[in-house]
C-alpha positions in Angstrom: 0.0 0.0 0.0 1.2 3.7 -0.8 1.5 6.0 2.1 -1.7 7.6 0.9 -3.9 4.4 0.8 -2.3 3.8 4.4 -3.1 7.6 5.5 -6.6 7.0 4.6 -7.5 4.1 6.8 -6.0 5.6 9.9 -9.0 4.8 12.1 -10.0 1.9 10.7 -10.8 -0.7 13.3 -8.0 -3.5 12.4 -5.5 -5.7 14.2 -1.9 -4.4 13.3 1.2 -6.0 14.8 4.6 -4.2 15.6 7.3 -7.1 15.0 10.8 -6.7 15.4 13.3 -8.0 12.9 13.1 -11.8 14.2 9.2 -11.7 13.4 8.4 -11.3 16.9 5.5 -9.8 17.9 6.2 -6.7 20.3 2.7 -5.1 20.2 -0.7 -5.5 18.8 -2.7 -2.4 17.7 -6.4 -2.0 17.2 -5.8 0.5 14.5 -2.9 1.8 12.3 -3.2 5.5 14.1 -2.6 3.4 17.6 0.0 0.9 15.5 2.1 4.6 14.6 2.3 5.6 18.2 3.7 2.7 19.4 6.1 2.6 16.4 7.1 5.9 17.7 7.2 5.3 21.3 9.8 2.5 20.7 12.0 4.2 18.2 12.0 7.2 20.8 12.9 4.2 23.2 15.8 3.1 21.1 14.2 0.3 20.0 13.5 0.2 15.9 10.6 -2.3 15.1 11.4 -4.0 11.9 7.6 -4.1 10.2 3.8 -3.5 10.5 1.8 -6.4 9.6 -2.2 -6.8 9.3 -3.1 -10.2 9.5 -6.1 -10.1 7.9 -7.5 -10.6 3.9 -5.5 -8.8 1.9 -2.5 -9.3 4.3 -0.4 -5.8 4.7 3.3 -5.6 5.8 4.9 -2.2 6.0 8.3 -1.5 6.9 9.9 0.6 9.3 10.9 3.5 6.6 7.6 3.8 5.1 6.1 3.7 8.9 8.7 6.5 9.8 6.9 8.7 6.7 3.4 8.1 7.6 4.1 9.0 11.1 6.1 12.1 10.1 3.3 13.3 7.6 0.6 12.7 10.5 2.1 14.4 13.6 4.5 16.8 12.7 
């Protein structure tokens, strides 16, 4: 998905998960707005979460850089 497609469905109720680069799930998100602030809260932690997955039909991955973007274009 493009940034803008993401931007769009902010609010959309929709189990995300934050995984780090073994796969490992570190957090799960009810939305991709709550799924940004937690990708936020552990990069400002140090920590750098590898992906964004949706685990749902169509399956969604989106990596760290493109999360870094949307987050940037949404709360600066």
């Amino acid at each position: 998905m493009t940034d803008g497609e993401l931007s769009a469905h902010l609010d959309d109720p929709d189990d995300w998960f934050v995984l780090d680069d073994a796969g490992r799930v570190l957090v799960r998100s009810i939305s991709l707005r709550h799924a940004l602030r937690q990708v936020h809260f552990f990069m400002s932690g140090g920590i750098r979460p590898a992906s964004l997955i949706r685990d749902s039909e169509p399956m969604v991955t989106v990596r760290t850089n493109q999360l870094s973007r949307i987050y940037e274009t949404q709360w600066d």
